[in-house]
N, C-alpha and C positions, 0 to 999 in steps of 0.2 A: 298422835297415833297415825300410822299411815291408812291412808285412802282408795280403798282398792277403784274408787270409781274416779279416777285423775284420767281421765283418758281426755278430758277439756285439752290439756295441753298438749297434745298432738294436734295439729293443723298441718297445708301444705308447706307454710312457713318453718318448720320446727325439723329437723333431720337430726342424727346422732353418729357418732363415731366414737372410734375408743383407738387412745394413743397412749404410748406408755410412760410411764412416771420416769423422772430424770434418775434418783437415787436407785441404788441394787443392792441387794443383799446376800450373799451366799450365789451360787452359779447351777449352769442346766436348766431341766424343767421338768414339771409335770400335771400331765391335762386328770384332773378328776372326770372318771365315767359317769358318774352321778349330775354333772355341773359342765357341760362342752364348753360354754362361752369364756367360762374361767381363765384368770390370768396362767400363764406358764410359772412354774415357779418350783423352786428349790425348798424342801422341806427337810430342814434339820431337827429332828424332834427328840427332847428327850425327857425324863424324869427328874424335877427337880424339887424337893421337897413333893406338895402337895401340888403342885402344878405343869401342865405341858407344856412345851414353847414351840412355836412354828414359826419360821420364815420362809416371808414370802421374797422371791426374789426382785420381780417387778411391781411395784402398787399402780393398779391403773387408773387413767385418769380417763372419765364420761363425759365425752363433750355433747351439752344440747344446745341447738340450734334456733332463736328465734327474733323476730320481731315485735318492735313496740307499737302496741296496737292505739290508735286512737281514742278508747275506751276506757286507756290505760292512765292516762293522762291526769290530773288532778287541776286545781283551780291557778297555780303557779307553775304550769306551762311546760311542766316535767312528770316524768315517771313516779307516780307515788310510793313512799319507801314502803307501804306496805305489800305492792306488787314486786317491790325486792324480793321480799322473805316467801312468794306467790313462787315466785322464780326459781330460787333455791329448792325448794318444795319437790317442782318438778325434776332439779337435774338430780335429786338424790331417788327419787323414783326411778327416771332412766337408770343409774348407777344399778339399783336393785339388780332391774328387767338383765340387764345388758352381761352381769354375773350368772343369771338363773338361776337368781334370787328374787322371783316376784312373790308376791305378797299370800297368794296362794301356796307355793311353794313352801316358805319361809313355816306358814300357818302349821301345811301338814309335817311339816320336821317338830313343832311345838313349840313353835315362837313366834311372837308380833315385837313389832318396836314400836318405841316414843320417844319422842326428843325428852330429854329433862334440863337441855342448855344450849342456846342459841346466840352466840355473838356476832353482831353482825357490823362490820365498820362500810360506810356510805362515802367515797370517793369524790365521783364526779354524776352530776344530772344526767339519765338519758331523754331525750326527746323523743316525740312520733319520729317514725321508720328506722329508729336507730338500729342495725343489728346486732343483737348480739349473743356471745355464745356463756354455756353455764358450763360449768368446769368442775368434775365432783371425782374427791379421791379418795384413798382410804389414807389415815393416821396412824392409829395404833387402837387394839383393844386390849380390856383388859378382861376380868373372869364374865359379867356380866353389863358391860358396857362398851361401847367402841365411841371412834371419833372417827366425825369426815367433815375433811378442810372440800371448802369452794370458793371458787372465785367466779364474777361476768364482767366479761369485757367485753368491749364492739368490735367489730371487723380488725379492727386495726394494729388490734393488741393493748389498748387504752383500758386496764384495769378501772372498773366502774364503781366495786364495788367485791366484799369478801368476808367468808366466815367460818367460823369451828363452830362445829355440830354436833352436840354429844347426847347420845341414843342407848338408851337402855330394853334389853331384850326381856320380855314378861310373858308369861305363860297365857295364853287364848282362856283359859278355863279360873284360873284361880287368883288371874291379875297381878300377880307377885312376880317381881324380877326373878330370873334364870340365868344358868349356863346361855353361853353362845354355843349356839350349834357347832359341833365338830369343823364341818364341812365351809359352814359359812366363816368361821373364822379363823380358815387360813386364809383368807383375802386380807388378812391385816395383816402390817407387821406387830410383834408383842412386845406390850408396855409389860414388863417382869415385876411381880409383887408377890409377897406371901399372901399367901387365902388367910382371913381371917373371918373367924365364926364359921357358920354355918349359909352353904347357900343352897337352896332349895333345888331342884333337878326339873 
């Protein structure tokens, strides 16, 4: 579940940027009133059986910024891989903030998330002072779930380390998976499937 008290990971060390994803889909753009920081993006929508589809033109990619603390360190002279998944944690938090999608937001539209699948492949060892940056983007979602691929690499471009992230959206009140919010999911491009059964609102 997400953490509305992550502010740990902001330090002087730690800055953020947003650069845009290589692939495109559809062309132009358009800024949501609702959502300012939101990617520009081309929204083709239509009715298809029982479901909407939206693309987005550009999926953005959330760089955060930091260093490996001392602290961080484990008994074999590197990075512990659970400061990996520490790391991730945080660029997908930035990812939220940086849409105007934080946690609060998210809440009063009537929805929280939770990962329900984490895969994470482990590269190469960081060391103290290594820098490096966390790299979080959008995948694809579907009726009640999305995916956000990341990667952390050091200054140099030396991929460290990377992962698919998959998040399911549940209701604050009744715990039970949900719709994705209108608003919040057109930041994805859409994985297309028929609705099957019944999903709760």
């Amino acid at each position: 579940m997400r953490n509305p008290g992550r502010d740990l990971a902001r330090s002087a060390h730690e800055t953020a940027e947003v650069i845009s994803h290589g692939s495109t889909v559809g062309a132009g753009g358009l800024t949501d009133p609702g959502c300012p920081q939101a990617v520009p993006r081309a929204l083709a929508e239509r009715h298809s059986g029982t479901e909407r589809i939206a693309e987005v033109s550009e999926p953005v990619e959330v760089v955060l910024e930091t260093v490996v603390r001392c602290t961080e360190i484990d008994d074999n002279g590197h990075l512990n891989n659970a400061k990996y998944v520490e790391y991730l944690e945080w660029g997908r938090e930035e990812w939220y903030d940086r849409q105007g999608f934080a946690y609060d937001r998210l809440r009063d539209l009537g929805a929280i998330t939770v990962v329900v699948n984490l895969n994470v492949n482990f590269h190469e060892p960081c060391r103290q002072g290594d820098q490096l940056r966390i790299i979080t983007w959008p995948q694809h979602h579907r009726h009640t779930s999305f995916v956000l691929a990341q990667r952390i690499e050091r200054a140099d471009g030396t991929v460290v380390g990377d992962a698919i992230v998959t998040l399911v959206t549940v209701d604050p009140n009744t715990r039970l998976a949900r719709l994705l919010p209108e608003k919040f999911a057109r930041l994805f491009p859409t994985m297309t499937e028929p609705l099957k059964g019944k999903v709760r609102p």
